[in-house]
C-alpha positions, -999 to +999 in steps of 0.1 A: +054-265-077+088-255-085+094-223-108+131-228-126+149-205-148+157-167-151+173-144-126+156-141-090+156-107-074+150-122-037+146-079-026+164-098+006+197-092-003+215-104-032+207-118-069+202-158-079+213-164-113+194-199-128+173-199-096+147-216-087+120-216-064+098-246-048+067-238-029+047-259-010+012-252+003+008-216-012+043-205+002+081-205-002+098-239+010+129-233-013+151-211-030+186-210-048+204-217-075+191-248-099+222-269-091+211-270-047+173-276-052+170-308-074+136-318-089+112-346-080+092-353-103+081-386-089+064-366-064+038-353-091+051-317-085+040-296-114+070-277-128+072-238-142+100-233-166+105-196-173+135-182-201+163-180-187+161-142-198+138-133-170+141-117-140+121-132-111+106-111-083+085-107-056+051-097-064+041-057-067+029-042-040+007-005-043+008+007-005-016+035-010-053+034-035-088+032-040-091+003-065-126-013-062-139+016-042-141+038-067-147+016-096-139+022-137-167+032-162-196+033-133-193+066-126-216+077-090-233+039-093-196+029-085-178+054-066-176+043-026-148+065-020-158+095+002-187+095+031-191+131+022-216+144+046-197+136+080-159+147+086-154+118+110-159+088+102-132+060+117-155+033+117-163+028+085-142-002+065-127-005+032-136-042+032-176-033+025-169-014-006-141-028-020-155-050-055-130-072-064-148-074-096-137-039-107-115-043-136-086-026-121-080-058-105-072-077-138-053-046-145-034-049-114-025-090-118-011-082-152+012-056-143+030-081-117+011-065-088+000-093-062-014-071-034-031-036-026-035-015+004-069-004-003-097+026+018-112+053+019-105+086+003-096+121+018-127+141+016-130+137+056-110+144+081-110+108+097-122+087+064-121+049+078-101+019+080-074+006+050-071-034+042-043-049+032-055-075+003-044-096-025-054-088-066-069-117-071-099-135-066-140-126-065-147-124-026-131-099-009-133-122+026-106-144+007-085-117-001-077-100+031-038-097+040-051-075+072-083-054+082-082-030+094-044-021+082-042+013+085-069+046+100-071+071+070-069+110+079-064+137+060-048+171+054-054+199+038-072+210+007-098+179+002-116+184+034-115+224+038-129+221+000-155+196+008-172+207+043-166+247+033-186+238+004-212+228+026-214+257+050-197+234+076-165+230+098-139+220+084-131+248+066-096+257+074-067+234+083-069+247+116-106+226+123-089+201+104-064+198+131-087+203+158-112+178+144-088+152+151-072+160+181-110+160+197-116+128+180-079+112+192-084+126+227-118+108+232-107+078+217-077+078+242-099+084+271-120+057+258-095+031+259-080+042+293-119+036+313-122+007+291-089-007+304-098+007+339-124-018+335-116-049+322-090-048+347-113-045+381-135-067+363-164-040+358-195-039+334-183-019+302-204-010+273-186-006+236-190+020+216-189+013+181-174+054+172-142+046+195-139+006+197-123+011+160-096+036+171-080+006+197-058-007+172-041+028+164-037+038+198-019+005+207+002+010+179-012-021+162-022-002+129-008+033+118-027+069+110-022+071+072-021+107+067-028+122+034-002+155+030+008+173+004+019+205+020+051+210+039+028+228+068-004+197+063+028+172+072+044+189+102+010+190+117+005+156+112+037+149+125+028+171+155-003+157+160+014+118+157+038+123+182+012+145+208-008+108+209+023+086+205+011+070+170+024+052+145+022+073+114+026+066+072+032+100+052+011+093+018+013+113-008+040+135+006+043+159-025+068+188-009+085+161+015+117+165-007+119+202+008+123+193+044+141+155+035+167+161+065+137+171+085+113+138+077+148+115+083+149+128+117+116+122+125+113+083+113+079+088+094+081+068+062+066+079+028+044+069+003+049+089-028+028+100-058+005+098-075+036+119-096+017+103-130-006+132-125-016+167-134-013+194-111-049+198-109-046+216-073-028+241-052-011+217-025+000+197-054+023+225-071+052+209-060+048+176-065+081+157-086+093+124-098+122+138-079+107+138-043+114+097-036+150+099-046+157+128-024+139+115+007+155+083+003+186+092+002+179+114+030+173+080+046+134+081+045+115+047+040+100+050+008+073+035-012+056+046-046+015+048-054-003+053-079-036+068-060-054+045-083-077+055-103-054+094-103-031+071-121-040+037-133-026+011-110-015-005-139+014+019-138+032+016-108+063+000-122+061+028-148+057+053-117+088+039-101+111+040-139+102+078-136+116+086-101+148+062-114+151+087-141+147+114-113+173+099-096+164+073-076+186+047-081+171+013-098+176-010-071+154+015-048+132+021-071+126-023-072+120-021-033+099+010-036+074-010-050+079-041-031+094-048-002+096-008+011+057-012+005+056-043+024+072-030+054+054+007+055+019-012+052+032-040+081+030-068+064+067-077+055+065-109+073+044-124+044+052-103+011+076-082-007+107-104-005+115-138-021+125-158+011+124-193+029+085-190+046+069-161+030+037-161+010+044-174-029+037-142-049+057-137-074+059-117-109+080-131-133+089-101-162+113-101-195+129-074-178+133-048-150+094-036-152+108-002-145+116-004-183+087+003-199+089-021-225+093-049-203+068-077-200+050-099-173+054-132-183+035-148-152+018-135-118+014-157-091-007-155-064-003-180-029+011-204-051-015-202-081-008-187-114-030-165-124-017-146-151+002-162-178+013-145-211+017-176-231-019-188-221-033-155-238-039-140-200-060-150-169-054-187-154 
């Protein structure tokens, strides 16, 4: 297929007036201007002509919700967020929970938003294991990017609220901590006497609590720490680099009052949900401001939603804000696509327009940070799947 017309925003470096795009087998095999990709349409190649008004870009990416997991309009029936009678719980996946028939979804593909890092919530200290999926399709097996992308822990307010509630530790940020360095400590040791053994070739025997935490403490897949709190994300960060972990800072609310600090340390962010009320202490801080600052602090940024705290639908509306805060636009472009991509570890397929890549792409009548701005088309692996002429879904 070849998509021609409008202005491509590669999010690689540099704009492509007239462009046009071929792909070939669900990815990128060209791009440039009009003029250096000539059409053959004696090869029965189906072609996409879009106004030359538009601006072409990667597809959306949300690095940081819980869209399928805790469904719209089903209430307890639907809500698979939280595993809220056990404060650890690493081994559970986002994959078994995640219904990609959850409207949400539709939502998302209509917005311009080709993939989601979906998991667990924050009620527990360790909640389970993120995946990395595309928005569109009805099995969830077809729609994995990565699983397990990312271990979820958390910070804070949610799991002192939750387990004090019960009578049960944790109740301060203190157990919190401790929680998970008793958790990360027999994890570690696990993996050393399972390593002693493969190597000289003894019996070992798996178990299914610890096998889960291999990919974190080889650096395959990062803690994703929910923090709101200056204090919640210095332990976090204290806790990271006592187990030499890779780390992503979601949420991040008072990060623009240590920016220089966060820099420094090389943790990147994940931002929001700012579309939000207030609705708790550790949140008092939170600002549209706070991803402009850390960025230019030199913090790598992204922007969530939290779906459903704010509808995913609004991330590009999310990311106009912070412009108007002061992140400048072109940031607050890559903020939502390829900053995501390369905090959730999967830049090598998404969130850039290049040579390769995976052929998701949202096609809009403007920047979508405008709010009046429209998707004209979302495609998916090569496949339209939204299309505003044809009165929606393809």
């Amino acid at each position: 297929m070849y998509l021609i017309g409008g202005t491509i925003k590669t999010m690689a470096g540099g704009d492509i007036p007239h462009g046009c795009i071929r792909i070939c087998d669900g990815v990128i095999a060209q791009i440039g201007p009009q003029e250096q990709i000539p059409l053959h349409p004696y090869e029965g190649e189906p072609v996409l002509q879009v106004p030359e008004s538009a601006l072409v870009l990667p597809g959306l990416i949300e690095a940081h919700c819980h869209m399928g997991i805790t469904e719209e309009k089903k209430g307890m029936e639907g809500d698979d967020c939280n595993e809220t009678v056990a404060p650890i719980t690493p081994y559970l996946r986002a994959i078994d929970a995640i219904n990609s028939m959850d409207a949400a979804f539709d939502d998302a593909v209509r917005a311009g938003i080709t993939a989601a890092m979906i998991g667990p919530g924050s009620s527990n200290v360790v909640g389970g294991q993120f995946a990395f999926v595309k928005t569109k399709g009805r099995r969830i097996d077809d729609l994995i990017v990565k699983a397990p992308a990312a271990m979820k822990v958390a910070f804070g307010e949610n799991p002192k609220v939750n387990y004090a509630g019960q009578g049960k530790s944790p109740s301060t940020r203190m157990a919190i901590a401790a929680m998970l360095r008793r958790e990360l400590f027999r994890a570690r040791a696990y993996a050393e006497k399972r390593e002693k053994a493969l190597r000289e070739g003894e019996d070992f025997e798996k178990d299914f609590d610890l096998e889960c935490w291999l990919p974190v403490l080889s650096g395959e897949i990062p803690l994703k720490a929910h923090v709101h709190r200056v204090d919640d994300i210095y332990t976090a960060i204290r806790i990271a680099k006592e187990f030499d972990l890779r780390m992503t800072l979601d949420h991040c609310s008072e990060g623009h009052l240590i920016a220089e600090d966060l820099a420094k340390e090389g943790y990147p962010a994940i931002v929001g949900p700012d579309l939000a009320s207030r609705s708790k202490i550790e949140v008092q801080n939170a600002a549209f401001k706070t991803v402009g600052i850390l960025q230019r602090a030199g913090v790598l940024t992204a922007i969530t939603t939290d779906h459903p705290v704010s509808l995913i639908a609004s991330l590009p509306l999310c990311a106009g804000l912070a412009v108007k805060a002061g992140l400048p636009a072109e940031e607050g472009l890559k903020a939502i696509t390829i900053n995501a991509a390369r905090i959730c570890g999967i830049e090598k397929r998404v969130g850039s327009l290049e040579v390769g890549k995976d052929a998701d792409i949202a096609v809009f009548t403007g920047s979508p940070l405008e709010i009046a701005s429209q998707t004209l088309y979302t495609i998916i692996g090569g496949n339209v799947v939204y299309s505003a002429y044809a009165g929606g879904e393809c």
